[in-house]
C-alpha positions in Angstrom: 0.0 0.0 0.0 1.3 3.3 -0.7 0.3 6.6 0.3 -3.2 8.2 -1.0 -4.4 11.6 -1.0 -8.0 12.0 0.9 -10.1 13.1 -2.7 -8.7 9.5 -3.5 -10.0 7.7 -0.6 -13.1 9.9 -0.7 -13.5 9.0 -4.0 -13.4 4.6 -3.5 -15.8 5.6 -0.6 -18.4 7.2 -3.1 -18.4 10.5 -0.9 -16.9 13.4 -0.4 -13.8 14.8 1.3 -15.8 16.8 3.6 -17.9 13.3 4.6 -14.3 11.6 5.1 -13.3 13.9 7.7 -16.9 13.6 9.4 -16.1 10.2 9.5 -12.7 10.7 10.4 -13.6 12.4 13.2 -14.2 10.0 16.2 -11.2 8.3 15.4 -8.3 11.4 15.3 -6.3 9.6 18.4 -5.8 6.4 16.9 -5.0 8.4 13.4 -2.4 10.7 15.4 -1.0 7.8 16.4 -0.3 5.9 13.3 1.4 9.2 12.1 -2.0 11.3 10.1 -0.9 15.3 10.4 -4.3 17.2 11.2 -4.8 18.8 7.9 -2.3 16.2 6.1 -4.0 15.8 2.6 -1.2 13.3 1.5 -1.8 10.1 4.0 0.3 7.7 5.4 0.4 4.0 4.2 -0.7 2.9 7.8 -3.3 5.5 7.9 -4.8 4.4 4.4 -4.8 1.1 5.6 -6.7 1.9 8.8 -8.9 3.9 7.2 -10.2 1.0 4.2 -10.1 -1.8 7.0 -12.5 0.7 9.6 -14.3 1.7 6.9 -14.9 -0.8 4.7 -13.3 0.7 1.6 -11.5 -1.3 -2.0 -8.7 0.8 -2.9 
């Protein structure tokens, strides 16, 4: 996995950026902690990981 920008992700998801980060939202500490930067727009390959597992997502 490599890293992916958030319209990316938001895009496999079917919504939009702004509905990412609503999602995004409850989780920030566990983000923080695999390395996500608060207004990163360029993720992490742990982060883009995390985020398809929790969410469900084929990227």
């Amino acid at each position: 996995m490599k890293a992916k920008g958030k319209q990316e992700i938001a895009r496999c998801a079917g919504v939009s950026v702004n509905t990412l980060n609503r999602w995004l939202k409850p989780y920030q500490q566990e983000l923080k902690a695999l390395g996500m930067q608060r207004n990163a727009r360029l993720l992490p390959p742990k982060v883009v990981i995390y985020i398809a597992e929790k969410f469900c997502i084929d990227l």
